[in-house]
C-alpha positions as MATLAB code, in Angstrom:
seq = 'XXXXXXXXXXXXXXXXXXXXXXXXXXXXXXXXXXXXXXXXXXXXXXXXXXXXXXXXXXXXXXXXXXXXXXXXXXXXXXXXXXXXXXXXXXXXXXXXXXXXXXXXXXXXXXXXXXXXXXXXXXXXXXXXXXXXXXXXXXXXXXXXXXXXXXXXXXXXXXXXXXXXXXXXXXXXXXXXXXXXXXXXXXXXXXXXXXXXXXXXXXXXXXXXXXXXXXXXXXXXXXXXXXXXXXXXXXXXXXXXXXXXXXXXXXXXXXXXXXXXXXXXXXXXXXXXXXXXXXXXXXXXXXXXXXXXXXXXXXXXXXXXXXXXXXXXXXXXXXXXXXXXXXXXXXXXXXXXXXXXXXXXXXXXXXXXXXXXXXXXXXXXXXXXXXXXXXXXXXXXXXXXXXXXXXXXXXXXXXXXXXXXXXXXXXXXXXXXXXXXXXXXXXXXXXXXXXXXXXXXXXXXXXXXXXXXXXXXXXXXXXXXX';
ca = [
     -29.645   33.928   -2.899;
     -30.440   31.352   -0.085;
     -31.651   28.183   -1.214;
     -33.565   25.876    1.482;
     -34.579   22.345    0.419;
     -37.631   20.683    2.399;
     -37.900   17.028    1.937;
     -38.685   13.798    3.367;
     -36.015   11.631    5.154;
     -36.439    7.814    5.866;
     -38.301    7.959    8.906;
     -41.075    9.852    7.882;
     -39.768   13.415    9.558;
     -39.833   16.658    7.488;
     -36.586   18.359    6.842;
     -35.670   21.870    5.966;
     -32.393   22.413    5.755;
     -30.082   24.993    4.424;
     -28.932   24.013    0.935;
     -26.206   26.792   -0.381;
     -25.675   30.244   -0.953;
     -25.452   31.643   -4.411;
     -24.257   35.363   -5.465;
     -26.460   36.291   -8.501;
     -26.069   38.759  -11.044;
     -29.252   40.411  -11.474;
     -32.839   39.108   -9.216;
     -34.185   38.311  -13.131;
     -36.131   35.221  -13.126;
     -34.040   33.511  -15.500;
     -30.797   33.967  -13.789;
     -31.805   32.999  -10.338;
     -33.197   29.603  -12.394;
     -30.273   29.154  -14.039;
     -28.109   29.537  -10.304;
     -30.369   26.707   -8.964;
     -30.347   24.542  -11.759;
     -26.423   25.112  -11.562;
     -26.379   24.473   -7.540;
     -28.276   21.370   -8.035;
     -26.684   19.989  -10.621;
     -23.512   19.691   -8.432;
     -24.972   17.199   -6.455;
     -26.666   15.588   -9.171;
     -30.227   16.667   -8.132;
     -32.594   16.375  -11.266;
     -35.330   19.220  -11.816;
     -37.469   16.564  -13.112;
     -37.766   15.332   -9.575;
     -39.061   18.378   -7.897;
     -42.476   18.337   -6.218;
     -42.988   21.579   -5.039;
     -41.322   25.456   -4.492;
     -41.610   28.250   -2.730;
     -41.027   31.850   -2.618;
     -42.405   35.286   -1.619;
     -44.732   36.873   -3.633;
     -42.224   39.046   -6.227;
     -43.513   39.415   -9.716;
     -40.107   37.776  -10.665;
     -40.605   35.060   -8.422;
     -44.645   34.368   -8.675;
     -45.056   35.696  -12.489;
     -47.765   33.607  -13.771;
     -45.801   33.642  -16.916;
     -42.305   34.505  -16.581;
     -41.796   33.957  -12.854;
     -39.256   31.625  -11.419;
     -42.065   29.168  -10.643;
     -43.161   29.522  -14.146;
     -39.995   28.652  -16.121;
     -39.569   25.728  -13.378;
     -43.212   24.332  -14.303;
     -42.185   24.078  -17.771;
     -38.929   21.995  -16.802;
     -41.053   20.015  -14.068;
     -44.861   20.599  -14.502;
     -45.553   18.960  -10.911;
     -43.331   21.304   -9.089;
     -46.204   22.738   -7.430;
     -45.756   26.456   -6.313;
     -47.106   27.503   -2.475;
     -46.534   30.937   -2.070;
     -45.694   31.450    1.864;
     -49.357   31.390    3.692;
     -48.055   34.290    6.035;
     -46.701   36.214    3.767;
     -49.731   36.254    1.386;
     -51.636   37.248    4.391;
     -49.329   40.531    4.335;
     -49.210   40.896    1.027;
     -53.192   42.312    1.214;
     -53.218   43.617    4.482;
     -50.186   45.869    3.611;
     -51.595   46.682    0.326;
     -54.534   48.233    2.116;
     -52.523   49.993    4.114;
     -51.004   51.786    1.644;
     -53.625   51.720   -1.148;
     -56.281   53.433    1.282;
     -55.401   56.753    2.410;
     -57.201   56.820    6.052;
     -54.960   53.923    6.468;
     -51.709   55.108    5.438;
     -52.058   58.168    7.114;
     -53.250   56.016   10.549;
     -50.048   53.992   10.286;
     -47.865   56.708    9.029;
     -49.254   58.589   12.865;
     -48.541   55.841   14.531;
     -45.281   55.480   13.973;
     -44.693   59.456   14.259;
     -46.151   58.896   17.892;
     -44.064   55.966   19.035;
     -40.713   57.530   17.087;
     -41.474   60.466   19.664;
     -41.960   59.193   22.992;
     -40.320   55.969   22.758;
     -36.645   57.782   21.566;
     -36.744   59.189   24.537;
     -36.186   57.317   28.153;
     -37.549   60.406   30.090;
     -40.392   60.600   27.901;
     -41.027   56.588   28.225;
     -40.996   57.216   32.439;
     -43.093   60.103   31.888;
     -45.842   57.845   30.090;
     -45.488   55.022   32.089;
     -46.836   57.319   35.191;
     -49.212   59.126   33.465;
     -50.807   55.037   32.454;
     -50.139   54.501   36.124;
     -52.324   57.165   37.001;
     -55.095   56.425   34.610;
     -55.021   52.685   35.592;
     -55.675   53.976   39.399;
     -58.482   55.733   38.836;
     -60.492   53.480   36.469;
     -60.203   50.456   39.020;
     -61.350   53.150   42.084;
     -64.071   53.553   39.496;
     -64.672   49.847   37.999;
     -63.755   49.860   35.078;
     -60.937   47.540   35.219;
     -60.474   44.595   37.768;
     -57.822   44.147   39.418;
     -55.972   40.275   39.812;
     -52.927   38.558   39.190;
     -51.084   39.622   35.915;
     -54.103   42.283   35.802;
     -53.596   46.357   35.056;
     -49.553   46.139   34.149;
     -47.974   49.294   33.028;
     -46.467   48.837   29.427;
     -44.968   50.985   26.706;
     -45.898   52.253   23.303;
     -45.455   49.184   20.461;
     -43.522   49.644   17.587;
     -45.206   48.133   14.505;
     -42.594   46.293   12.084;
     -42.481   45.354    8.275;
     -42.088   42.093    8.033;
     -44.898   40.787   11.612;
     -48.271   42.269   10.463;
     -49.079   41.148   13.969;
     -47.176   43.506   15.389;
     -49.312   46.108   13.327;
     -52.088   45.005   15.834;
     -49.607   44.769   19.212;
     -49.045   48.830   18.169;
     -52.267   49.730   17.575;
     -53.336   47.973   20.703;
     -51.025   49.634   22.655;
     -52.006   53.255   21.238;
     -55.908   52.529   22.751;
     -54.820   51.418   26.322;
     -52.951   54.215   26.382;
     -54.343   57.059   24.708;
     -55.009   59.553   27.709;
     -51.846   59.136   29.013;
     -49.836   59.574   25.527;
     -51.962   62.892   24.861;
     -50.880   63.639   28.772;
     -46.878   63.352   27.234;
     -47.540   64.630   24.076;
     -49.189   68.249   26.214;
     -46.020   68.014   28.584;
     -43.996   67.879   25.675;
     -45.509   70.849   23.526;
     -45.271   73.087   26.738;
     -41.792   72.067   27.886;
     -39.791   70.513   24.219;
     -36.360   71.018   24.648;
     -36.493   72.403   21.061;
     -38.928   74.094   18.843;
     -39.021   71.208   16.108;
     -39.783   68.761   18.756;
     -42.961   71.667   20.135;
     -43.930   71.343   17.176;
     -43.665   67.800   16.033;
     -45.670   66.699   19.400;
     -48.442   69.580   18.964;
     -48.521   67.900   15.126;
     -49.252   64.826   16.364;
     -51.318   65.860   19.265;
     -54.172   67.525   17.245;
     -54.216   64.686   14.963;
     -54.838   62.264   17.820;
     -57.816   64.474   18.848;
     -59.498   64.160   15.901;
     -62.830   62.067   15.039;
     -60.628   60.728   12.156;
     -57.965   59.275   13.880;
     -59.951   57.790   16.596;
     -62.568   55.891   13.919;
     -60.005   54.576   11.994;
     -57.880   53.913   14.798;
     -61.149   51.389   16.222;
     -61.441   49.992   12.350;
     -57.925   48.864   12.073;
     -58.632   47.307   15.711;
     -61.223   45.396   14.710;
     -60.052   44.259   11.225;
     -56.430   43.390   12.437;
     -58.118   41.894   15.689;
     -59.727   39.358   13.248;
     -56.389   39.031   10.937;
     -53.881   38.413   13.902;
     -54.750   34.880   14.934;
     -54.330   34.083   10.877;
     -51.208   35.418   11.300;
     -50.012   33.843   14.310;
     -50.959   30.490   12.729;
     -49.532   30.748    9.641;
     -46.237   31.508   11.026;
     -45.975   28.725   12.928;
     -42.975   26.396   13.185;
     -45.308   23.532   12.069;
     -48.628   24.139   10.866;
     -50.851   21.424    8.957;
     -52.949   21.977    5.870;
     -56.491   21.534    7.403;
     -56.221   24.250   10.157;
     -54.603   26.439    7.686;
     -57.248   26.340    5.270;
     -60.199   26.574    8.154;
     -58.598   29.732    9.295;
     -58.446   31.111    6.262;
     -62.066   30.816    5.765;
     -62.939   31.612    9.396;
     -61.357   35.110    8.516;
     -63.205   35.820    5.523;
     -66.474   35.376    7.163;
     -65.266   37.258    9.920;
     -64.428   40.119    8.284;
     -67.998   39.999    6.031;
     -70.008   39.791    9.501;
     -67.659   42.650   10.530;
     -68.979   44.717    7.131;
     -72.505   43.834    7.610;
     -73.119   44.149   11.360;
     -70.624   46.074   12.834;
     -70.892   49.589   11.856;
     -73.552   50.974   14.319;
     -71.600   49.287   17.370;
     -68.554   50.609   16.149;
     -69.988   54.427   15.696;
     -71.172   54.156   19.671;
     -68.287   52.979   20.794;
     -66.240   56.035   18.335;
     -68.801   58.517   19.659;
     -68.360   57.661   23.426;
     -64.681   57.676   23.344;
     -64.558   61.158   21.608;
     -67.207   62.173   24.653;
     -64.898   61.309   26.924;
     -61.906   62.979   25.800;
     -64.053   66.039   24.522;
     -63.169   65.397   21.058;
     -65.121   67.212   18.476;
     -67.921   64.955   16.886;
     -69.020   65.310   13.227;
     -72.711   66.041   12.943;
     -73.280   62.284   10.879;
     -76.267   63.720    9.185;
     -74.579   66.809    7.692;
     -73.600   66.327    3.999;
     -69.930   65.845    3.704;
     -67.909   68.017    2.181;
     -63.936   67.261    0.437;
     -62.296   70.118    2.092;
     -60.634   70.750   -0.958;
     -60.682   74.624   -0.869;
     -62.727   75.322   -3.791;
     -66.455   75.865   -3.262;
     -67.207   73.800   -6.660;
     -65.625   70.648   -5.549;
     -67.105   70.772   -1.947;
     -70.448   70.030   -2.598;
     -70.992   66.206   -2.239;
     -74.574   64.463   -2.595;
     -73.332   62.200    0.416;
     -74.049   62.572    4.360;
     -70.817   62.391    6.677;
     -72.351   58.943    7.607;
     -72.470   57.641    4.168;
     -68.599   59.015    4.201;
     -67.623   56.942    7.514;
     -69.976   53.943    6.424;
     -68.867   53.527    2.813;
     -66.260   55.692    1.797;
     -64.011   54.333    4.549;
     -65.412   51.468    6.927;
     -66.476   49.653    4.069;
     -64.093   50.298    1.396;
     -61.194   48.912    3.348;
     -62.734   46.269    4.882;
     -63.458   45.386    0.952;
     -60.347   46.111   -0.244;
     -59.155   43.216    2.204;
     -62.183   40.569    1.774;
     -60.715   41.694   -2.279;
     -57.386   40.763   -1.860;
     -57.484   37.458    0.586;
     -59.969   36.481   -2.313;
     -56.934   36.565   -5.165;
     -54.095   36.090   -2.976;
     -55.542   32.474   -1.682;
     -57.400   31.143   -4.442;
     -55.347   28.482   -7.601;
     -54.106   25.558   -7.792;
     -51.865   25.071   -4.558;
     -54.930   25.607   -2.491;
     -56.938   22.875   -4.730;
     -53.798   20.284   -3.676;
     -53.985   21.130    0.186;
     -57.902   20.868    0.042;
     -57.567   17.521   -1.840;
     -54.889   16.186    0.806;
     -57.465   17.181    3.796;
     -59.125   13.595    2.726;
     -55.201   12.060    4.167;
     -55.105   14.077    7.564;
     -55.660   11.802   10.637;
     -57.442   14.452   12.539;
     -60.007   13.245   14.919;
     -60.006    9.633   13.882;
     -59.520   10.043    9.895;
     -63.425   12.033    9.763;
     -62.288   13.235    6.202;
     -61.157   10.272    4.736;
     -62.256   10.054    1.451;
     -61.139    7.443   -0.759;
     -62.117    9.298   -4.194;
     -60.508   12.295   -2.988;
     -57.285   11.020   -2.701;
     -57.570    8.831   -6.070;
     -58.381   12.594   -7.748;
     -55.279   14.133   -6.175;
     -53.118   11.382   -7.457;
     -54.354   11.172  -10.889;
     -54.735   15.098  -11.762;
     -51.472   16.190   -9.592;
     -49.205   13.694  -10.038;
     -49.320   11.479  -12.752;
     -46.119   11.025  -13.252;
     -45.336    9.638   -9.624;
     -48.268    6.699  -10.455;
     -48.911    5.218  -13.618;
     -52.145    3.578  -14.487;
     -51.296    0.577  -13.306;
     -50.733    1.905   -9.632;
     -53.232    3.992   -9.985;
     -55.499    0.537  -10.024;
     -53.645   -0.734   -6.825;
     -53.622    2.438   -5.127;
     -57.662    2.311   -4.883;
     -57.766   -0.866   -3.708;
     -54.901   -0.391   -1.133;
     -56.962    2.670    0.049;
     -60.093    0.589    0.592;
     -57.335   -1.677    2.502;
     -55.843    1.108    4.588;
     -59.233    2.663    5.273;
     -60.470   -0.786    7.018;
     -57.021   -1.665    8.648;
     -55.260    2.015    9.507;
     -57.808    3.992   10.612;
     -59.732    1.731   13.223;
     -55.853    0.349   14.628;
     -55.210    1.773   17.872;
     -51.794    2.711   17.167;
     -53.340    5.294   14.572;
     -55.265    7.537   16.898;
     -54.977   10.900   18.300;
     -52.799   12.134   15.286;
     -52.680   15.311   14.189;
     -50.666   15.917   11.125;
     -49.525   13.231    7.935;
     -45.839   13.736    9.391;
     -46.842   12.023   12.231;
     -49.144    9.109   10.288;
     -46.215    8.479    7.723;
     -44.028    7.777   10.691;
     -46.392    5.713   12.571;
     -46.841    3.533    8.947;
     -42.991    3.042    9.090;
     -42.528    2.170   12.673;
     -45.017   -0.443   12.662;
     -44.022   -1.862    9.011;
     -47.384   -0.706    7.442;
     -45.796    1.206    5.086;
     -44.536   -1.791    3.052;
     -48.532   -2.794    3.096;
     -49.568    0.555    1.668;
     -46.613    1.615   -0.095;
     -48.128    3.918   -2.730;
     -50.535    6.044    0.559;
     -47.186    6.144    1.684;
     -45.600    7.810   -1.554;
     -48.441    9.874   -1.832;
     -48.299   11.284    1.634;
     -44.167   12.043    0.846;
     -45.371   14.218   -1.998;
     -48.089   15.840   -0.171;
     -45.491   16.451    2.459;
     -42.892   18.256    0.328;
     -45.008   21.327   -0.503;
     -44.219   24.119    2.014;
     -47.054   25.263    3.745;
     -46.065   28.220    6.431;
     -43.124   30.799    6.574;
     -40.614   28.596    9.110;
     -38.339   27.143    6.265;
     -38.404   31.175    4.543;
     -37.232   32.341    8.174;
     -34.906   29.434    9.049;
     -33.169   30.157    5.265;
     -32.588   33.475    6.068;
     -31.391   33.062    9.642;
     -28.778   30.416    8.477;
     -28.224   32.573    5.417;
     -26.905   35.698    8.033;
     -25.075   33.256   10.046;
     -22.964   31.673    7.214;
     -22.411   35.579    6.151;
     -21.624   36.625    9.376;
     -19.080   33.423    9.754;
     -17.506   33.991    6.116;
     -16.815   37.482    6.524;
     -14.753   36.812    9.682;
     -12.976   33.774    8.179;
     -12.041   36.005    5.102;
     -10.460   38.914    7.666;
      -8.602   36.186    9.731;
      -7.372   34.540    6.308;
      -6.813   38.414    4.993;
      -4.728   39.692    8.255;
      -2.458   36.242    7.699;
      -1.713   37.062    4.265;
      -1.121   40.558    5.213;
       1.235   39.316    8.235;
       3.331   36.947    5.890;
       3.975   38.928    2.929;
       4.764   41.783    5.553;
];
């Protein structure tokens, strides 16, 4: 177990640095507590003076009850858990993935497609001229412009686990070059070295000339179109609260205007691609039937419309409004709202002086007692007057860089308790770069211990030789 601590130094910078590395037992909450408390009590680090943790989203680690955070919120009950913004993101958008069939059999294509041509380098040439030759005739036909950086010849994207966004870069990659992959996939079921691989391409080549694969192919386009800048931003190396929570919102209402408007364009656009490539196209006002094989489950009191509509466009599209909806919605997100009033973005607009008064009193009492909680008001009104019309204040863009502006130019003294309250604020971990960072140090340290140990272990062997 990695353990990362993020804190505050003296000048007003955030640090995230690798703490130690613990060998655990079992992953049970209470033992991985019981490490921590253990690795922090060497140093003399108190529980009591935690102000905020993070992990992934693990029942063992998120447990409302008996999760890590949990048992640490009964030790320190301002130890505010932020699951990882990012990886909350993929928590829902993998979930439908796998949850919804169309989806998991999509994805579970996609990958069949790039295992095939991209294992092979003959196979990757092969596709590469076959996109060079449909890129030549849609510019002698405008549809594409040509210009700098314009019409390059790429290669099949393979989607990974752990970078939704590369679910997108895949999928992308799969429409630009869809004639020219059938092209290999045809070349490949005439001339496969081996029947299994005749086999596996003609597979995989009917199912990419189905209706099926090419409307769910354009819905996972769309919906991951909207999700990817979320995802980018969230997994930035610095990312403040305010833009995180604005594009949060931005991509629920994205993906409700995609639910409610979007259909119809999407079905032309679906229809005209399968006209193009001479794919078969359901008759949409047809009543669906399962497909099932028995004559008593086939008949359906839905159209093939309602099917496409509902059954699928809708339904996952729901199933992912559903799930940002739980996955971003307690108390963490109620602390990072509430700390919008402290963000020096475009002059201080959300400044709020009862804001910030709330998120001291309800989040951390025990950092301000009533008394402060007096001054802290009237330091505010202060600060608002002073701070926030100074020219050395403007053009900021985060609370890292306000705190250290307040201790370069001795304000902090002034306004000690904003100051103390922008240090907590500052502690909770907001995007995935300290998760990353821990685990990239964490392989390093491995990777330097285990050669250390054979050096040390090939000595020993030497000398008692």
């Amino acid at each position: 177990m990695a353990i990362v601590l993020r804190f505050v130094d003296g000048q007003g910078s955030i640090k995230e640095r690798f703490f130690d590395i613990v060998q655990v037992e079992n992953t049970a909450a209470s033992t991985l507590k019981k490490s921590v408390c253990y690795s922090l009590a060497r140093y003399n680090l108190l529980i009591d003076d935690l102000r905020g943790q993070g992990y992934d989203g693990a029942s063992n680690m998120r447990g409302a009850w008996n999760g890590l955070q949990a048992l640490f919120l009964k030790d320190c009950p301002y130890a505010y858990y932020v699951h990882c913004f990012a990886h909350r993101l993929q928590l829902p958008l993998v979930a439908a993935s796998k949850k919804e069939p169309s989806n998991w059999l999509l994805f579970s294509k996609l990958s069949s497609i790039v295992n095939l041509i991209g294992s092979s380098p003959k196979r990757l040439t092969e596709l590469q001229a076959f996109q060079a030759v449909e890129i030549a005739r849609k510019v002698a036909s405008g549809e594409r412009e040509t210009g700098k950086g314009a019409n390059q010849i790429g290669s099949l994207q393979r989607k990974g686990e752990t970078r939704w966004s590369s679910h997108f870069d895949s999928i992308c990659s799969v429409i630009d070059m869809y004639w020219a992959t059938m092209q290999v996939l045809k070349k490949m079921v005439s001339n496969g070295s081996t029947e299994d691989i005749r086999g596996e391409a003609k597979g995989v080549l009917m199912m990419m000339e189905t209706f099926d694969f090419v409307f769910m192919l354009h819905v996972m386009h769309r919906i991951l179109g909207i999700t990817d800048m979320l995802c980018r931003n969230l997994q930035e190396k610095t990312l403040d609260i305010l833009n995180a929570i604005d594009s949060i919102a931005t991509t629920k209402v994205l993906l409700l205007k995609l639910r409610n408007e979007s259909f119809d364009h999407l079905s032309m656009c679906v229809n005209s691609i399968c006209i193009e490539y001479e794919i078969e196209t359901p008759d949409m006002n047809a009543w669906y039937n399962e497909g099932t094989g028995r004559s008593c489950q086939q008949k359906s009191l839905v159209t093939v419309e309602h099917h496409y509509h509902f059954d699928m466009f809708n339904s996952v599209i729901d199933y992912q409004l559903k799930e940002l909806n739980y996955r971003f919605n307690d108390d963490a997100l109620e602390i990072l709202n509430l700390s919008c009033a402290l963000q020096p973005n475009d002059q201080f607009k959300l400044f709020d002086v009862d804001q910030i008064c709330i998120l001291a009193r309800k989040f951390y009492p025990a950092d301000f007692s009533d008394q402060e909680m007096h001054h802290l008001r009237f330091q505010l009104e202060h600060y608002e007057v002073d701070v926030l019309h100074h020219k050395c204040f403007l053009n900021l863009s985060s609370n890292s860089e306000l705190l250290q502006k307040l201790i370069r130019t001795n304000k902090s003294h002034h306004y000690n308790l904003v100051e103390r309250l922008i240090r907590l604020i500052l502690t909770l971990p907001v995007s995935t770069a300290s998760t990353e960072r821990a685990f990239s140090a964490m392989k390093r340290i491995k990777t330097i211990y285990e050669i250390e140990w054979k050096k040390n272990s090939l000595r020993y062997y030497d000398h008692s030789y």
